[in-house]
C-alpha positions as CSV (number, residue, x, y, z in Angstrom):
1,X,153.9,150.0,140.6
2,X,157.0,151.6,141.9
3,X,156.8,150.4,145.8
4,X,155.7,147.3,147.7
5,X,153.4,146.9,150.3
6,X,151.7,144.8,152.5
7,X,149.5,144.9,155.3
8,X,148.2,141.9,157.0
9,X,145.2,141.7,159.5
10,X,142.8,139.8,161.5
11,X,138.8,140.0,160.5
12,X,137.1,142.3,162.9
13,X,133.8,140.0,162.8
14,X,134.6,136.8,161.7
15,X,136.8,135.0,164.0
16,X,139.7,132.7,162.0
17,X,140.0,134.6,158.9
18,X,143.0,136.5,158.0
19,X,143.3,139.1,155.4
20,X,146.3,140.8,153.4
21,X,146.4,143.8,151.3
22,X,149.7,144.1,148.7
23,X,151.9,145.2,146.4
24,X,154.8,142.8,145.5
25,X,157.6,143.5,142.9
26,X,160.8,141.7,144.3
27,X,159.1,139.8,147.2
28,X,159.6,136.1,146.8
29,X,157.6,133.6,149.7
30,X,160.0,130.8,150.0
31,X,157.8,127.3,150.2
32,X,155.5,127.4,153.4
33,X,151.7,126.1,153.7
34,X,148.7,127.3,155.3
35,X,146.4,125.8,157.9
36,X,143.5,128.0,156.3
37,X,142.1,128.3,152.8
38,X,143.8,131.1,150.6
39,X,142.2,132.9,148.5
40,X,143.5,135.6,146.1
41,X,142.5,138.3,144.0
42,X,144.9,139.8,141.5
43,X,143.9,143.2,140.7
44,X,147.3,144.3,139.3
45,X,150.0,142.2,137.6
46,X,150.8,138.7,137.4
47,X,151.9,136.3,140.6
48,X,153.7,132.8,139.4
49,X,153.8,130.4,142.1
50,X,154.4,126.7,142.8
51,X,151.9,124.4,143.9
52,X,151.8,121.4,144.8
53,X,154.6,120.9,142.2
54,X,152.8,122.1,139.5
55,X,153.9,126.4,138.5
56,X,150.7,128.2,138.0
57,X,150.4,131.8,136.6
58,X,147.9,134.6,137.9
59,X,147.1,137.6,136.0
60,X,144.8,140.6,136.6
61,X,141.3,139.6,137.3
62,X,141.9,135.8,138.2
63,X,141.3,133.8,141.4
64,X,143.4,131.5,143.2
65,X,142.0,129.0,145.3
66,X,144.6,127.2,147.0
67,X,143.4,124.1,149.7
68,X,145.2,124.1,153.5
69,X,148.1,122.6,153.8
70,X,149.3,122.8,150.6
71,X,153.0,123.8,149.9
72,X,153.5,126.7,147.8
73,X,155.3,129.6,146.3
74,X,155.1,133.1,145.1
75,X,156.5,135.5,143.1
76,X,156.4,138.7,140.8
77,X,155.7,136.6,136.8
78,X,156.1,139.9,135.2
79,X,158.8,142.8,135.7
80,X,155.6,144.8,137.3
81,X,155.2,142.8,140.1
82,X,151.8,141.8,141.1
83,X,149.1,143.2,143.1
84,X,146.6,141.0,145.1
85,X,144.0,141.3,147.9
86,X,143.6,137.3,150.5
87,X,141.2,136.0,152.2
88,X,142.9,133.4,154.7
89,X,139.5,131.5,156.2
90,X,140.0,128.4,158.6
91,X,138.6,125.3,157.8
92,X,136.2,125.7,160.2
93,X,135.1,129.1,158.6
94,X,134.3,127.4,155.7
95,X,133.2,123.8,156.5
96,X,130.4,125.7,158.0
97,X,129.2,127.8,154.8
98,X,129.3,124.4,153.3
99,X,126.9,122.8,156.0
100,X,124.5,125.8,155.4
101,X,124.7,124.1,151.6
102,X,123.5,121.0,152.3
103,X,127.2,119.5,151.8
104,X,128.2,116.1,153.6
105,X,130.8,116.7,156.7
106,X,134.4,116.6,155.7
107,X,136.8,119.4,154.1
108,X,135.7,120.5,150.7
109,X,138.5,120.9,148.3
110,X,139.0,123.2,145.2
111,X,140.2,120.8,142.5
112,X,141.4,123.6,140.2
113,X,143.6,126.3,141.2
114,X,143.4,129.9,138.9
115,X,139.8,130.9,137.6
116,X,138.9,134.0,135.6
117,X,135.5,134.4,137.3
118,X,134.4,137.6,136.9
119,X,131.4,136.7,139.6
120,X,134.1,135.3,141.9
121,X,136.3,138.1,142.1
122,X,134.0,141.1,142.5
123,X,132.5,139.1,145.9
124,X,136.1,137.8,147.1
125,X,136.8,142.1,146.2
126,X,133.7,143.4,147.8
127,X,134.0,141.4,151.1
128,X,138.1,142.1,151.5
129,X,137.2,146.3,150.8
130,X,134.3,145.8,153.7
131,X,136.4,143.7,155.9
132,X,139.3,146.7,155.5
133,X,136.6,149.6,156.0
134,X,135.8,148.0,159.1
135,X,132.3,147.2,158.5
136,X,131.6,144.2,160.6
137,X,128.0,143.7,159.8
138,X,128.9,144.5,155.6
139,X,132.1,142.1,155.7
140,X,130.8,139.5,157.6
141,X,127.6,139.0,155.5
142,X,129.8,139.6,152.4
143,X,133.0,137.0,153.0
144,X,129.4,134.6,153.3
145,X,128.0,135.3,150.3
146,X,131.9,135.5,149.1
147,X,132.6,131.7,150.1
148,X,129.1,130.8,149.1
149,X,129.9,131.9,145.6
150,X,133.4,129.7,145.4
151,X,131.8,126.6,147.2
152,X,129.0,126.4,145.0
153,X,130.8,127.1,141.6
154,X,134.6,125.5,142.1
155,X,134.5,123.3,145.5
156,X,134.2,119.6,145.0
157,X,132.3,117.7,147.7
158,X,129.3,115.5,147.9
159,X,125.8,116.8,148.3
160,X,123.5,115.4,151.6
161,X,119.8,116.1,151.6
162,X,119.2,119.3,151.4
163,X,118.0,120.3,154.9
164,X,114.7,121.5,154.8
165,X,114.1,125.6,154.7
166,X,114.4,127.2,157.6
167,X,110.7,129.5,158.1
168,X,111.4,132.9,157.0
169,X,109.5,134.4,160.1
170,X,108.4,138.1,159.3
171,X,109.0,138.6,163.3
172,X,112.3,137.8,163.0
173,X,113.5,139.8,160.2
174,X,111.5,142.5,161.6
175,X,113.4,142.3,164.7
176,X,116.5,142.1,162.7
177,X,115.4,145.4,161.0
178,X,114.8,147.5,163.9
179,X,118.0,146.5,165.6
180,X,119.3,147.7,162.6
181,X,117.6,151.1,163.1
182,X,119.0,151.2,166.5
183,X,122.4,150.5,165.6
184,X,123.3,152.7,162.9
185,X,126.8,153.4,164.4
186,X,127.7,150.5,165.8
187,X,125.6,147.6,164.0
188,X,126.0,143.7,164.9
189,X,128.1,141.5,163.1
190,X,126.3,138.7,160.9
191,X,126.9,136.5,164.2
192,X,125.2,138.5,166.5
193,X,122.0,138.6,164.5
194,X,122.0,134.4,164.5
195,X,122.7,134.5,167.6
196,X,119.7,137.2,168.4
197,X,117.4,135.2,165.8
198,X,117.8,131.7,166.9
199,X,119.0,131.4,163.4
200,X,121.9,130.2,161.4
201,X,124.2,133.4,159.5
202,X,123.0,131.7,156.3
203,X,119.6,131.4,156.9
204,X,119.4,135.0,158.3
205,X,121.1,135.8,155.1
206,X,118.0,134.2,153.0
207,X,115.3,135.2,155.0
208,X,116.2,139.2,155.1
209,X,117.0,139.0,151.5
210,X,113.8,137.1,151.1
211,X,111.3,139.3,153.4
212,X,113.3,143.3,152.0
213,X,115.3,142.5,149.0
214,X,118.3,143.3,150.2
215,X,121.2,141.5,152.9
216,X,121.8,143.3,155.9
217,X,124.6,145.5,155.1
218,X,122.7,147.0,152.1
219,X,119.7,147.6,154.0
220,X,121.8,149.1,156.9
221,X,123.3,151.4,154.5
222,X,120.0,152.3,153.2
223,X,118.6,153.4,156.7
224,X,121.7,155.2,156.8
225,X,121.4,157.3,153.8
226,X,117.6,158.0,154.8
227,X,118.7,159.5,158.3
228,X,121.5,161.7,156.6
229,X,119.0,163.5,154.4
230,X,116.7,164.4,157.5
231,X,120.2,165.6,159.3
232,X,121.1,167.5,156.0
233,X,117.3,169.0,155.5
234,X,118.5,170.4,159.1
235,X,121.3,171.9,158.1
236,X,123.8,169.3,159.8
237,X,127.4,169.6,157.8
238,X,128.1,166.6,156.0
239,X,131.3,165.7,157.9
240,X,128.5,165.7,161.0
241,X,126.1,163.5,159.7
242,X,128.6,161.0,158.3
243,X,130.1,160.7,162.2
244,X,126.3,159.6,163.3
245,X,124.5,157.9,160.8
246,X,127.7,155.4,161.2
247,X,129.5,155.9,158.1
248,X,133.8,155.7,158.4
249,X,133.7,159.5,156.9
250,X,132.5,162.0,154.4
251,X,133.9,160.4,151.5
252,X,132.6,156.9,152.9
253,X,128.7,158.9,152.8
254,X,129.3,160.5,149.8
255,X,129.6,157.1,148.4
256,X,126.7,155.5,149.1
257,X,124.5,158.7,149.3
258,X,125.3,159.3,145.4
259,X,124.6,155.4,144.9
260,X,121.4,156.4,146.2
261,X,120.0,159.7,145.9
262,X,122.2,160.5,142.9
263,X,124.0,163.7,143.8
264,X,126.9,164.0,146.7
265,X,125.3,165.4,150.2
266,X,126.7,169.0,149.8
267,X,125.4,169.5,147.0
268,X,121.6,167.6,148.3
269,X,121.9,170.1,151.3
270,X,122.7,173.7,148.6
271,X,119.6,173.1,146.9
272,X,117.9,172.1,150.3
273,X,118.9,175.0,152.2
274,X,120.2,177.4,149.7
275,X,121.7,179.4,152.6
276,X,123.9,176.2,153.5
């Protein structure tokens, strides 16, 4: 680490969550709460910070779950600095995940602060990389599955009756799924297919993943990766098909066309077309 930076954004999907991307080595946050949740990733590093009276240390790979409201600190714990990806969700952002749970009404609270959670920390990762890409229908349906993971394995609040299942209707993932199709480019958020479905974000969530297997961002991909390899078997450059099967750019379909098919689209489309 040899330079600090930050960057500090609003969720494209999601309304009321903030996210920040940095590097820290001399930056020192004087003592300040939040109305939102915070929750941090360190990826690099160690962060030392007081909270709530009490100094807590951070290193590489742990999460800090810190409750609104709560007065706290931060700063570098090592002469490397720190480096650290946040989630900052509003109550309401999360109050609902926990509703979807089954959780009694009120503000659930995270009793212990730092966690090594391997589990944690690759969702929190995976849903603050979507959420930066720009993905709206990837993040949003990731930060759920994200806050899902740190209600149900840190959170303390009590448990209602379950509400009963919602019905998986094969109708209604199937219209979910050819929306999908139609949108490769510019796919709903997470909210818009609720909305669309008469459904709740997390029951969509459970009955796609139910009816194909996979959540909605993964399956979107999927289609995606299946309409590049007609446009490459056509000769379309790579940089061309990325642009409109909806991925951010070449490298972002490389990615997920390896994952996939198992070697990068140019060289798919060489032994395709072996003029190409």
């Amino acid at each position: 680490m040899t330079a600090e930076i930050a960057r500090y954004w609003q969720h494209a999907a999601v309304a009321g969550v903030d996210l920040l991307r940095a590097r820290f080595i001399t930056h020192r946050y004087g003592r300040h709460a939040h109305e939102t949740y915070t929750f941090g990733l360190i990826e690099a590093g160690i962060e030392e910070f007081d909270y709530g009276g009490t100094l807590m240390r951070a290193g590489a790979g742990a999460v800090a779950l810190l409750n609104p409201e709560v007065v706290h600190t931060g700063q570098a714990g090592a002469s490397e600095g720190w480096r650290y990806r946040v989630l900052y969700p509003g109550v309401n952002v999360v109050t609902d995940v926990a509703a979807e749970l089954g959780w009694r009404r009120g503000t659930p609270v995270f009793p212990q602060t730092v966690h090594y959670d391997e589990r944690s920390a690759a969702l929190l990762r995976s849903a603050h990389r979507a959420a930066e890409h720009g993905d709206r229908l990837a993040s949003s349906s990731l930060l759920t599955a994200a806050l899902t993971r740190l209600l149900t394995a840190h959170a303390k609040a009590g448990i209602a009756e379950i509400p009963p299942r919602v019905r998986q209707s094969p109708a209604t993932v199937s219209a979910v799924c050819e929306l999908l199709h139609e949108r490769l480019v510019d796919p709903p958020s997470l909210a818009e297919l609720a909305a669309m479905t008469g459904l709740s974000q997390f029951a969509v969530l459970r009955a796609f993943r139910a009816k194909t297997g996979l959540p909605p961002h993964a399956y979107l991909n999927q289609v995606r990766v299946r309409q590049a390899r007609t446009l490459l078997d056509h000769g379309v450059a790579p940089a061309d098909v990325a642009m409109t099967t909806g991925f951010a750019d070449q490298a972002h379909l490389t990615r997920h066309f390896k994952r996939v098919v198992g070697v990068p689209p140019r060289a798919y489309q060489r032994e395709r077309l072996p003029a190409a």
